[in-house]
N, C-alpha and C positions, 0 to 999 in steps of 0.2 A: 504494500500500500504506500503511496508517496506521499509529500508532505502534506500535499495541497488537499487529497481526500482523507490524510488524517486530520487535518486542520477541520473541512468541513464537518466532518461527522460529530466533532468534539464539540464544535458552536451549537449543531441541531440538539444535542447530549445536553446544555448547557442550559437552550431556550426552553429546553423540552422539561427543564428542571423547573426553572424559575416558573413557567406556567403553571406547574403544578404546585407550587408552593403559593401561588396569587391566588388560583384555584379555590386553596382551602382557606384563607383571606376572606373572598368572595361569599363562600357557601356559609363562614361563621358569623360575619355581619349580616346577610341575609337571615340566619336564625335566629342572631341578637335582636335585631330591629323590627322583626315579625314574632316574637314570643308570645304573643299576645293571641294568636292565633292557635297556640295548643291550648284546647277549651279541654273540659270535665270529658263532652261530647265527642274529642277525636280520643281521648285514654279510651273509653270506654269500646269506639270499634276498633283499638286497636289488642282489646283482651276480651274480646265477646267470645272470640272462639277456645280461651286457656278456661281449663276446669279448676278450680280452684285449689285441690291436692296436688295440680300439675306447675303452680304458681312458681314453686320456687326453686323451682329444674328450670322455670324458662326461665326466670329471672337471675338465676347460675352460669346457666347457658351464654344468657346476651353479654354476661362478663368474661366468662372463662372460653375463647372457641375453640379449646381443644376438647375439651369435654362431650361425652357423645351428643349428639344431635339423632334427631329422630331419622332412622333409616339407617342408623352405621355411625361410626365414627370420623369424623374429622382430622387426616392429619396432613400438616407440609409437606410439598412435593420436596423433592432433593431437591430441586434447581432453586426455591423460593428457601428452604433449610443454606442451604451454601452459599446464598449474598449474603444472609442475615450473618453467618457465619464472617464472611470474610468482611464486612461494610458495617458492622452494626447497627444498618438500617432494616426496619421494617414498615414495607412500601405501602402497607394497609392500618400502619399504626399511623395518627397525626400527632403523637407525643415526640416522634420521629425529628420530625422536621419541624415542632414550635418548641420542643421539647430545652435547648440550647440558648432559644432567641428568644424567648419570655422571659423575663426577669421574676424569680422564683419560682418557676415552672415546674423545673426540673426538680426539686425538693418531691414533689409528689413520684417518684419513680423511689424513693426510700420504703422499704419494706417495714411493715409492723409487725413482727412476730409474735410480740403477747402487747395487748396493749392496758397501760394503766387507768385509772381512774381519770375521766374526762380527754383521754390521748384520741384523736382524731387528723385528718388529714388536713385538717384547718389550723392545727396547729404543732406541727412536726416541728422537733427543734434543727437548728441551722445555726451554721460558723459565719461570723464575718473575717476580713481577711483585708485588715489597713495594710495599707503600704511598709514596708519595712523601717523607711524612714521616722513614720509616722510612730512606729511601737518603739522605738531607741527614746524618743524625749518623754524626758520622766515629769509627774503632774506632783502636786501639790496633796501630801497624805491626810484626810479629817483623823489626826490622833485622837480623839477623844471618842473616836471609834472603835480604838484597838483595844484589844487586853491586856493587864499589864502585868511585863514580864516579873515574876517572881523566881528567881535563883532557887527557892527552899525548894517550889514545888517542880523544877525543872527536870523530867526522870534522867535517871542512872544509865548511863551508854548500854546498850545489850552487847553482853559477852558470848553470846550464844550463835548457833547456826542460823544465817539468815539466807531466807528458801523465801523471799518475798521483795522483787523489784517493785519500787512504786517511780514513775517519772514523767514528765511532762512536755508531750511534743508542743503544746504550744504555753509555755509557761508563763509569758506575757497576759492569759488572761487575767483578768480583775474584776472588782466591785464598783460599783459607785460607787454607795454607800459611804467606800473609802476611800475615794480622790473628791476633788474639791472641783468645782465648773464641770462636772461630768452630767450632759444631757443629752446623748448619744448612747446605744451599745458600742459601736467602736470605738468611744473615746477612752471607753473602761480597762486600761489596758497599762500598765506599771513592769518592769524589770523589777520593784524591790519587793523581796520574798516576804514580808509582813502582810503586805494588803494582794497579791498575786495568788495562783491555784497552788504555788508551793506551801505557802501558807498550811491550806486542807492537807496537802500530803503530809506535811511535816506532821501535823497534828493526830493523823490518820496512824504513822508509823509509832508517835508515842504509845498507843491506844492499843492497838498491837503487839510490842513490844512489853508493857504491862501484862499479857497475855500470856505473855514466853514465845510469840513471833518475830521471829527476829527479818527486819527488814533494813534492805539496802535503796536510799532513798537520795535520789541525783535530781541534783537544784544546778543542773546547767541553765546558764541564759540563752535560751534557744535565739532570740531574738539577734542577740550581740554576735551568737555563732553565725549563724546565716546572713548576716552583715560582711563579716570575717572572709567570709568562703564565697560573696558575693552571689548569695541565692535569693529566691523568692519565698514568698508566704507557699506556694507550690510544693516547695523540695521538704516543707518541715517535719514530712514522715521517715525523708529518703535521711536527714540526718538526725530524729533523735532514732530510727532503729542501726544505724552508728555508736548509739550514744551505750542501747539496750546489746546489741552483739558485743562492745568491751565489759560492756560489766558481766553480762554470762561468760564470757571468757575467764574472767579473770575473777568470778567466783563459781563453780559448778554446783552450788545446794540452789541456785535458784531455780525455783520453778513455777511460781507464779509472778507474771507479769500485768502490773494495775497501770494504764493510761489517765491522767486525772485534769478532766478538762471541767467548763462551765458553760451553759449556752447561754445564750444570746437574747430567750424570752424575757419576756415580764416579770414582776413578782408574783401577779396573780396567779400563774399559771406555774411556778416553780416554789411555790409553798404551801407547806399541810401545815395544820391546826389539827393536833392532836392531843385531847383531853386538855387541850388551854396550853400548849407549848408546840412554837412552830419551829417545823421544820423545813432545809430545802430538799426541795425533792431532786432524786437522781434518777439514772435511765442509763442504759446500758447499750454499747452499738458496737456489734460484731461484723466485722466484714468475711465476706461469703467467697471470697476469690482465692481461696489454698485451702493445703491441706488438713488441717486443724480444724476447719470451720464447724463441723458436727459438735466436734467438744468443746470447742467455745463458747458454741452456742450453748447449750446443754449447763455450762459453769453459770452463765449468764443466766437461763432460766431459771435452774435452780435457788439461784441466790435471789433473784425478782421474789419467784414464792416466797422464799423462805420470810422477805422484807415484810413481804403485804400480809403473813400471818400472822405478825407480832405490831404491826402498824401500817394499819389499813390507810392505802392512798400516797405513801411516803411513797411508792418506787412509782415514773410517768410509763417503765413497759420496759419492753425489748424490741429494738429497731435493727435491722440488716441492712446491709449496703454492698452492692456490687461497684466494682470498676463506673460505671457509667455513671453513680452516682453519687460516688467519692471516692476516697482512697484506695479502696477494697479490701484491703488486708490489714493496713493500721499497723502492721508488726506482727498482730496474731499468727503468723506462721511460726514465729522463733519459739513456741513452746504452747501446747495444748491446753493449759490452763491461761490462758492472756484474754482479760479484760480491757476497754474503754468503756471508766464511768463520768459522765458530768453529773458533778454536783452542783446543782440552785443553777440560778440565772446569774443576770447580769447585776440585778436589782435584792440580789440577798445579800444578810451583812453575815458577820462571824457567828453570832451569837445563833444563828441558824443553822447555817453550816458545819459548827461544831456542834450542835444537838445531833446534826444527819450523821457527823462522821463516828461519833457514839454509840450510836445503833448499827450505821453497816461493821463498823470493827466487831460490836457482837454478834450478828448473825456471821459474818465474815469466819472468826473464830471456831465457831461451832462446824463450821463446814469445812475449815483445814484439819480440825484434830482431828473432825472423821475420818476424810481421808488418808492420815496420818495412819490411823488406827488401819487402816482399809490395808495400806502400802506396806504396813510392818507387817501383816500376815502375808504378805507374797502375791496378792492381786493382782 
C-alpha cells in the first residue's frame, strides 16, 4: 500500500471516528432536551409485555448483556473479544468514548464490592492530584488543633519482630481543620508529619505496637522525593512501591503491607456518630490487576465485617479498581496481605481520626493473632 492510500484511508478512519463521537453528542442532547417526553404512558408499553416474576431477569438483563437472554446465550464474537482486547475500547459501550473526556466520568467505572452505609455511585471517593509545585509550599499549622505532645505518655520503641509495613504513597495529604486559609480539598495538603496522613500512621503503629505488633513505619516525603527525581503526581505509586521493595528487602518478617491515604469528600459523608462519639470513616481499595488480588481482597472484606460488627457504619465498603480506573495494583502484588485504607476526609480533625485508628488497631489485632495462631500450626 503507498503512502498516498495509507494517508487516505487513515483520514476516512479519523472522520469516520469523530462522526461517531458527534453522533453520541447529538443522540444525548436530543434525550436531555426531550425528557419530558418519557410519560408514566411510554414505561408502561414498554413493560406491558414483562410478567412480573420475570421483572428482575429483564431488568438484570438490560445491565449485564452477557447474561443469558431469552433463546440462548449471549457471547462476543472473537473479532469484537480481540479489539477490546488489544484497544481497550468497547464500540457498543459510550463510557468508551465520554468515559476520559467528562470530567468525573470516569470515577463511575470504580467497582463496589461491598458497599457501606449510604456508599452509592453519587458519591465514590476520589484523589485530587495539585501540581507538585503546588504540594512543596508548606501552609500555616491551627496549633491549637493538635494534641499535645506529652514525653511520659510517648510508648517505648518495640523490640520485637515487626511483620507490619505501614506507609504512605501520597503522604502530603492533610486536614483542614489543621492548616489555616484552607477552603479547597486540594489546598489541604502539608509535608509536616503533625497535621499530614503520617500523623494516622504514626498513631496507628503506636496502637499496634501496645499490642505486641510490631510495625515498620516510613514517613518519606513523597512529595520532596518526586521533586528530586523530577516526577509527577503520576509516578507516586511507581516510587513509594520503591520505597515498600527496600524495606521488604531489608526486613523479611514483613508481611502485611497498610497504604494510609485520606479522601477528598466532605465531613458529612466521612463521619459516624456512634453512641455520641465521632468517628472518620475508612474504606478500603484493592486493585484487581495481579496476582494477589483474590486475597487482598478477601483481607479487605474480612476486616470491613469485622469493623461494621462492633461499629455499625464506621467502614464506607470495599471498592476495586482496574488499570482503566487507577493505578491497578497500588503495590498489592508485593505481598498477599497488602491493604489501601483512607481514613476521614478532607474535613476531619484528629480527635476523629484517632477515635477510627483505635478501633481498626482492635479489630486489626484480632485478625493478625488469628492468623498468627492459623501460620504456627503449619497452614
Amino acid at each position: 500500500m503507498n503512502k498516498r492510500t495509507g494517508t487516505h484511508s487513515f483520514l476516512i478512519y479519523l472522520y469516520g471516528w469523530l462522526f461517531s463521537i458527534l453522533f453520541f453528542f447529538i443522540v444525548a442532547g436530543i434525550v436531555a432536551f426531550n425528557s419530558s417526553a418519557f410519560t408514566s404512558e411510554h414505561m408502561n408499553s414498554l413493560l406491558k409485555d414483562i410478567k412480573a416474576d420475570q421483572l428482575f431477569v429483564h431488568l438484570f438483563q438490560a445491565e449485564n448483556h452477557y447474561f443469558p437472554q431469552e433463546g440462548g446465550n449471549h457471547f462476543p464474537n472473537i473479532s469484537e473479544m480481540a479489539f477490546r482486547l488489544a484497544t481497550n475500547i468497547k464500540p457498543t459501550d459510550i463510557r468508551t468514548f465520554l468515559g476520559r473526556e467528562l470530567p468525573g466520568y470516569s470515577i463511575f467505572e470504580t467497582g463496589i464490592e461491598i458497599a457501606g452505609e449510604g456508599t452509592d455511585y453519587t458519591n465514590l471517593p476520589f484523589e485530587s492530584a495539585p501540581p507538585i509545585d503546588f504540594l512543596l509550599k508548606e501552609k500555616e499549622i491551627v496549633s491549637e488543633n493538635l494534641p499535645s505532645e506529652d514525653p511520659k505518655n510517648t510508648p517505648s520503641p518495640f523490640d520485637g519482630k515487626k511483620s507490619v509495613l505501614i506507609y504512605h504513597t501520597h503522604s502530603w495529604e492533610s486536614f483542614s481543620p489543621l492548616l489555616k486559609g484552607v477552603t479547597h480539598p486540594d489546598e489541604a495538603v502539608s509535608s509536616n508529619e503533625r497535621v499530614n496522613v503520617i500523623a494516622v500512621g504514626k498513631k496507628l503503629s503506636e496502637e499496634l505496637a501496645l499490642k505486641g505488633i510490631g510495625v515498620e513505619h516510613d514517613t518519606t516525603n513523597m512529595a520532596t522525593l518526586l521533586n528530586q527525581k523530577n516526577w509527577t503526581y503520576n509516578e507516586s505509586y511507581l516510587l513509594s512501591r520503591e520505597v515498600a521493595q527496600t524495606a521488604m528487602a531489608s526486613n523479611k518478617d514483613l508481611k502485611f503491607m497498610i497504604d494510609i491515604h485520606r479522601d477528598s469528600q466532605g465531613h458529612e459523608l466521612t463521619t459516624k456518630d456512634i453512641n455520641g462519639k465521632k468517628y472518620a470513616r475508612m474504606f478500603f481499595v484493592v486493585g484487581k490487576e495481579h496476582k494477589n488480588y483474590q486475597k487482598n481482597l478477601q483481607l479487605a472484606t474480612e476486616l470491613h465485617h469485622s469493623l461494621e460488627a462492633k461499629f455499625p457504619g464506621i467502614s464506607r465498603g470495599v471498592f476495586k479498581k482496574g488499570k482503566s480506573e487507577g493505578n491497578g495494583i497500588y503495590n498489592q502484588d508485593l505481598s498477599d496481605r497488602s491493604i489501601l485504607i483512607e481514613f476521614g476526609g478532607v474535613e476531619n480533625d484528629l480527635t476523629e481520626l484517632y477515635n477510627s485508628i483505635d478501633v481498626f488497631a482492635e479489630i486489626f489485632n484480632e485478625h493478625y493473632w488469628k492468623a498468627e495462631m492459623v501460620n504456627g500450626k503449619g497452614s
